[in-house]
C-alpha positions as CSV (number, residue, x, y, z in Angstrom):
1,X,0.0,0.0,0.0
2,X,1.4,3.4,-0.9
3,X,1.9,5.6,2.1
4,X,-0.6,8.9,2.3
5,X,2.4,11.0,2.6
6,X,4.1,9.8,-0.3
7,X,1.0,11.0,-2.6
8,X,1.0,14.0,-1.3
9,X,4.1,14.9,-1.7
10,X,4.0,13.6,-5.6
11,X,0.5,15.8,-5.9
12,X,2.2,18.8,-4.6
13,X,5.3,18.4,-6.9
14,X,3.2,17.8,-9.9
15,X,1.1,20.8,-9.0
16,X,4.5,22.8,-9.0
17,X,5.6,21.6,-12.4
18,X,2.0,22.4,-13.6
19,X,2.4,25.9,-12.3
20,X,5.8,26.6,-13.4
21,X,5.2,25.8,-16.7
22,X,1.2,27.7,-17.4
23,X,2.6,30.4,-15.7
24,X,3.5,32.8,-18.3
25,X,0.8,31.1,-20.7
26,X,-2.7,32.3,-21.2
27,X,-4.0,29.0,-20.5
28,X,-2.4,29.7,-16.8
29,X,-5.6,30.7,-14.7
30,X,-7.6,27.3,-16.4
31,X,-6.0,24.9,-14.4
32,X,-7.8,26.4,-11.3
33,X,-11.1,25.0,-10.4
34,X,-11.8,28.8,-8.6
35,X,-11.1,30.4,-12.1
36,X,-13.9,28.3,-13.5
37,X,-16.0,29.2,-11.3
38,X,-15.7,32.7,-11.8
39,X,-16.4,32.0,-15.2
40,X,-19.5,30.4,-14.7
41,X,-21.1,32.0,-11.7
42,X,-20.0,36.0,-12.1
43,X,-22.6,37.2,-9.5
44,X,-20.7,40.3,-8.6
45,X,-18.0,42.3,-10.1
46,X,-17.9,45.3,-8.0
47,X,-18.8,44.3,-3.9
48,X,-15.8,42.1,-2.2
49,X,-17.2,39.2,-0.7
50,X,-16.3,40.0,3.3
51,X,-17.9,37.1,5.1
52,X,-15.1,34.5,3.6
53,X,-11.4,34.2,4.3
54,X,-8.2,34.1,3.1
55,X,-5.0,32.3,3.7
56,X,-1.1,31.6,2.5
57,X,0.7,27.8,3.8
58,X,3.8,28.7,4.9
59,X,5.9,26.8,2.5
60,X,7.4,23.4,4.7
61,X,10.5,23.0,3.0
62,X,11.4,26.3,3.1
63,X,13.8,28.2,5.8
64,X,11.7,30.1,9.0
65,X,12.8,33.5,7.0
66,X,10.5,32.2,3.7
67,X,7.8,31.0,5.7
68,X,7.1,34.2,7.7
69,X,7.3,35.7,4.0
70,X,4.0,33.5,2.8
71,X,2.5,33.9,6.3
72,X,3.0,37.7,6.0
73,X,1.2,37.5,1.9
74,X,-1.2,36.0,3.0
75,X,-2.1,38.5,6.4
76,X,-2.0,41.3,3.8
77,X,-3.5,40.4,1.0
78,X,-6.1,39.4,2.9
79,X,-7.0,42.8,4.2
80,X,-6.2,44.1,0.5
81,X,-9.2,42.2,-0.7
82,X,-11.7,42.6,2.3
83,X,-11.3,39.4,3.6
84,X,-10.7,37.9,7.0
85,X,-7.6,35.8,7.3
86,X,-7.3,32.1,8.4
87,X,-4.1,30.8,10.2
88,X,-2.4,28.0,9.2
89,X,0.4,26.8,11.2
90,X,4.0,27.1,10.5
91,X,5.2,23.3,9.8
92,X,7.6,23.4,13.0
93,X,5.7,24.3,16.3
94,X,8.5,25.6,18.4
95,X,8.2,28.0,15.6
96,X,4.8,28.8,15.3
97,X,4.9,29.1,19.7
98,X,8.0,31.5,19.5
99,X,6.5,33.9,16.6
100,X,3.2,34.0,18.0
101,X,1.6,34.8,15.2
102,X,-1.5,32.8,15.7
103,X,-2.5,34.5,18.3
104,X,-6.2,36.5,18.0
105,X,-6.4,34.4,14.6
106,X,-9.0,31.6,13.8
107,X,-7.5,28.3,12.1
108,X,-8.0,26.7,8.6
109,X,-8.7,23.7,10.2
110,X,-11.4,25.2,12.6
111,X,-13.4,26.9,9.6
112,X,-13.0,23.5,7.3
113,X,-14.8,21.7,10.0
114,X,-17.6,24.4,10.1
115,X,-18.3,23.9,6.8
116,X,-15.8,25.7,4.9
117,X,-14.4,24.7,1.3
118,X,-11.0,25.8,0.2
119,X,-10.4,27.2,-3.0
120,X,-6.6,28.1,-4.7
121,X,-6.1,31.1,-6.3
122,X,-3.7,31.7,-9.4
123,X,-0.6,33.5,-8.8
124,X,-0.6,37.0,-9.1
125,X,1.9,39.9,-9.6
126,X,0.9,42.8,-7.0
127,X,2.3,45.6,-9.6
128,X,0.1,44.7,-12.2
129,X,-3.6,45.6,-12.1
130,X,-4.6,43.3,-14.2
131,X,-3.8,40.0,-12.7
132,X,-5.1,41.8,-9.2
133,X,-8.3,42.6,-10.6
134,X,-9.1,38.7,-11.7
135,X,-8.4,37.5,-8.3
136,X,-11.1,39.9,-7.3
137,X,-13.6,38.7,-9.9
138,X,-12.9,35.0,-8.7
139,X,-13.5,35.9,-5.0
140,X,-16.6,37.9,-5.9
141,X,-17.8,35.5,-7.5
142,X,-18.3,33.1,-4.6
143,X,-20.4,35.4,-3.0
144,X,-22.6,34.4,0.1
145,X,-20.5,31.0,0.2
146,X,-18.0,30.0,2.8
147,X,-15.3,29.5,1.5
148,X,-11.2,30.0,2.5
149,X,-9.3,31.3,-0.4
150,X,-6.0,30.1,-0.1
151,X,-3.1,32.2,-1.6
152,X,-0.9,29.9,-4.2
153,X,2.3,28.5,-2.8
154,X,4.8,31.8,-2.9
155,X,2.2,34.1,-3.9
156,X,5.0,37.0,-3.8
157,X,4.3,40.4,-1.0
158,X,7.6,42.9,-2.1
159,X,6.8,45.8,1.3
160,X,6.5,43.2,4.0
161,X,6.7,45.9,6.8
162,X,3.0,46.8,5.5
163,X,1.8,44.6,8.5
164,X,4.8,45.2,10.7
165,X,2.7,46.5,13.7
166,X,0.7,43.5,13.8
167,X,3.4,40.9,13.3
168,X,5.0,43.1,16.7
169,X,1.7,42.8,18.8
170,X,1.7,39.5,18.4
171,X,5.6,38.5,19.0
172,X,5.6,40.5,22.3
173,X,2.8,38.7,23.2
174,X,3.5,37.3,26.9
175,X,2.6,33.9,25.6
176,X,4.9,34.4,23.1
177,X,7.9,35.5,24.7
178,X,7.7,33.3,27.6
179,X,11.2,31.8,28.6
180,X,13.2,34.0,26.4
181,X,16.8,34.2,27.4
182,X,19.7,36.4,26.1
183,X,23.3,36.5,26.7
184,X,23.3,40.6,26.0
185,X,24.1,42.6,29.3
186,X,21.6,45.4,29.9
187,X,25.2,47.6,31.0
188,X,26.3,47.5,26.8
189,X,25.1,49.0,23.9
190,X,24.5,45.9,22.1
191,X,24.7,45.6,18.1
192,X,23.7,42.0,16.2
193,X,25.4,41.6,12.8
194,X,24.4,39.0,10.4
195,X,26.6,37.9,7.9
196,X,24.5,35.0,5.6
197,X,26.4,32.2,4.7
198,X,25.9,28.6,4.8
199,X,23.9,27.5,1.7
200,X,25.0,30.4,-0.1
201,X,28.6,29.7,0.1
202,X,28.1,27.2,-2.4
203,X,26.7,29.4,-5.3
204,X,29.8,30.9,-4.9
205,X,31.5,27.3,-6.3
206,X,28.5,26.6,-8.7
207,X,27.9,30.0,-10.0
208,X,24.2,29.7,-8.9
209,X,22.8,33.1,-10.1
210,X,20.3,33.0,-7.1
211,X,23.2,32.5,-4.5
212,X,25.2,35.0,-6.3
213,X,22.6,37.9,-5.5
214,X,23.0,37.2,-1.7
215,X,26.0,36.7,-1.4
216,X,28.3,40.1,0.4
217,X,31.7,39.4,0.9
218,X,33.5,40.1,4.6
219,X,35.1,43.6,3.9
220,X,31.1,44.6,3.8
221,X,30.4,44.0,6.8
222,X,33.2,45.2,8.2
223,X,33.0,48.8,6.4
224,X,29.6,49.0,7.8
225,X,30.4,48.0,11.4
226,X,33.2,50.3,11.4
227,X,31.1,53.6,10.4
228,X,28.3,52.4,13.2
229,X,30.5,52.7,15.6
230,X,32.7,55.9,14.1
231,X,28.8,57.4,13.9
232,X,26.9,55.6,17.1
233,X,27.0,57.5,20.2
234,X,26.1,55.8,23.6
235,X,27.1,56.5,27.2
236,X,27.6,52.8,27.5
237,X,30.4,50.6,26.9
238,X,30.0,48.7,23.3
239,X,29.7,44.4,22.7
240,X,29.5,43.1,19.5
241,X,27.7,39.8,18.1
242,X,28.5,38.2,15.0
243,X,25.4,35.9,13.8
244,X,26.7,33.4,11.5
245,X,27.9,30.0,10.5
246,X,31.4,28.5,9.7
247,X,34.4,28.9,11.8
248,X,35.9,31.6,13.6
249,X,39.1,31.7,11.1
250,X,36.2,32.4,8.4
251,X,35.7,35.8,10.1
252,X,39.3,37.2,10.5
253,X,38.4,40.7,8.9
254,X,36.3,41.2,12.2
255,X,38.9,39.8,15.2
256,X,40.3,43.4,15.5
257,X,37.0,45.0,16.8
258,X,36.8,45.1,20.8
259,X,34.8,43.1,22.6
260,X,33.4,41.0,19.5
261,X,31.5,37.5,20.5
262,X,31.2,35.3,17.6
263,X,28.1,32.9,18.3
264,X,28.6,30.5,15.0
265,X,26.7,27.8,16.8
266,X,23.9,29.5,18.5
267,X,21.1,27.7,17.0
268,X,18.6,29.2,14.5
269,X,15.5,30.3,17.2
270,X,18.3,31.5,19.8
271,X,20.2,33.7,17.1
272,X,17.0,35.2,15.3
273,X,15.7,35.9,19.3
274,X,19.0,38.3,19.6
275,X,18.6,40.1,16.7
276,X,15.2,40.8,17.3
277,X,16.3,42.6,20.7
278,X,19.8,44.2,19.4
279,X,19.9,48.1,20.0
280,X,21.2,48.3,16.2
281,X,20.9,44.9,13.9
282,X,22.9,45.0,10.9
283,X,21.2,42.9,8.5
284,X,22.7,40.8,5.7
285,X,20.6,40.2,2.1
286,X,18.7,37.7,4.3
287,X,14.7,37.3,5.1
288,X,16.9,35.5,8.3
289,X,17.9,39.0,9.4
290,X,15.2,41.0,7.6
291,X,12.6,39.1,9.5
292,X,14.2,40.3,13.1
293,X,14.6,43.8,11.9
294,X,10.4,43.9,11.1
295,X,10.5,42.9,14.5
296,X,13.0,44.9,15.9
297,X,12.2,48.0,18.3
298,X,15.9,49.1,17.9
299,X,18.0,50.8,15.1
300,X,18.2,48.7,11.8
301,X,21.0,49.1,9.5
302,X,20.5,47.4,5.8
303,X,21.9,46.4,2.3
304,X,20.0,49.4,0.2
305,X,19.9,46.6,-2.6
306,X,17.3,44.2,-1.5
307,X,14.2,42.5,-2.9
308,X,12.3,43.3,0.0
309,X,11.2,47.0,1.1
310,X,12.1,49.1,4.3
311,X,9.7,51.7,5.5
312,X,10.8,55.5,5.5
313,X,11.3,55.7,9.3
314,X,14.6,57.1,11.2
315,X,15.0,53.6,12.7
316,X,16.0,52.0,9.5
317,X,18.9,53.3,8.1
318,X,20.2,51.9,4.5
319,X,23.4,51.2,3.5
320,X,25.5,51.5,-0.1
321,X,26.8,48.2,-1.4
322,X,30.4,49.2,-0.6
323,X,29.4,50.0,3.4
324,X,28.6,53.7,3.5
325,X,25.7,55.2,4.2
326,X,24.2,58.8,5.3
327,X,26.4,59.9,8.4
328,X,23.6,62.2,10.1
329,X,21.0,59.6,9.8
330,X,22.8,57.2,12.3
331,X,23.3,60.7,14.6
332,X,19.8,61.3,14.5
């Protein structure tokens, strides 16, 4: 007998090849079952259908950084197209307990048992009206049903700090945050820097276009740590704490700053808990850094050249590719 898991795991990679290759083809939106629909019961083109929901898997092979990415799609597009928004669990629950962002939010499972259907949507790009609009007409068109739209694997959010309050309320939840524990000391200004290595280190041996892009070399890192603290003024005494993985002998470029702790084998939860609560997080071109800084109540200092966006706030400060950035904005 062939296990349940195995199918679903060939129906979901089948559905991905099927995806990949409509995608740019005008036969795309046909292979949904919601598209059809629409096409056949277009009750209302104009009045978003508010009493159904809408939701975005957070994808389960995919690092914590890419999952709070769907999760976050989901949360806004939702509100986008007058929808309420249905949780569904990230796959690891010491995850989905430490981000807390289920909190307040109803289930998938929960509404499927009341009598809820789920229905995919086709992928859409946010910047063109277009391909907006028709997933507008399809969830109109289920008007006075209950149904859970669920965003397609990916479906793509560039500004993820558009729900950055409400991904906050939730982390600082007490539930959330009970049995944190840091190694900063309250007597140090402290500053978290993320340099991302690990899988990327091997596009730099393959050529792997996509590893390329986030790949910034030591001497980055370094430039901008060295202008934080020529620019940072504190009355307290400065520690340093390099997020990353390899071996110490990997970060040389760094040993001559004082008081620098390298925490290479702080595991992912621990490490992504300190950058949250840095007083200035340098971020790498990571969602494993960019994630903390949404979270982040302290000073964020970025790679200008990202896919994601930053909002226009003093707190955020964003940095050239070769480590310089606006002097005064750090002073403010």
């Amino acid at each position: 007998m062939i296990p349940k898991l195995f199918i679903l795991k060939a129906k979901a990679k089948l559905w991905f090849y099927l995806v990949s290759y409509t995608r740019v083809k005008r036969v795309y939106p046909y292979i949904y079952r919601s598209y059809w629909h629409y096409l056949f019961h277009k009750k209302n083109t104009k009045t978003l259908n508010s009493s159904c929901y809408y939701s975005a898997r957070p994808h389960p092979g995919a690092g914590i950084g890419h999952q709070m990415a769907n999760w976050i799609a989901g949360y806004w597009f939702s509100k986008q197209f007058g929808l309420n928004f249905a949780h569904i669990p990230f796959v690891h629950d010491p995850w989905e307990q430490f981000l807390g962002f289920g909190h307040d939010e109803i289930m998938i499972d929960m509404l499927i048992d009341r009598g809820y259907v789920v229905r995919k949507l086709p992928l859409f790009d946010e910047k063109k009206k277009k391909e907006v609009e028709l997933n507008k007409l399809i969830i109109n068109s289920y008007a006075g049903e209950k149904v859970v739209f669920l965003a397609e694997q990916d479906q793509y959010y560039s500004d993820q700090f558009g729900v950055m309050n409400e991904i906050k309320d939730k982390f600082y939840s007490a539930k959330a945050r009970k049995g944190d524990k840091l190694i900063y000391s309250k007597e140090y200004y402290n500053i978290a820097i993320h340099v991302r290595r690990g899988d990327i280190v091997i596009g730099q041996e393959n050529h792997d276009p996509g590893l390329l892009m986030r790949w910034q070399n030591n001497d980055y890192f370094a430039n901008v740590l060295s202008n934080v603290l020529k620019t940072k003024t504190t009355e307290k005494p400065i520690a340093i704490y390099l997020f990353s993985q390899g071996l110490e002998k990997d970060f040389e470029d760094f040993k001559h700053f004082p008081n620098i702790h390298f925490c290479l084998e702080m595991g992912a939860q621990d490490s992504f808990l300190h950058m949250v609560y840095a007083d200035l997080l340098i971020t790498s071109k990571s969602s494993f850094s960019y994630k903390p800084a949404l979270l982040s109540n302290g000073i964020k200092v970025c790679p200008k050249d990202f896919w994601h966006g930053y909002p226009e706030s003093k707190d955020w400060i964003l940095v050239e590719n070769d480590g310089s950035f606006v002097i005064n904005a750090l002073q403010r």
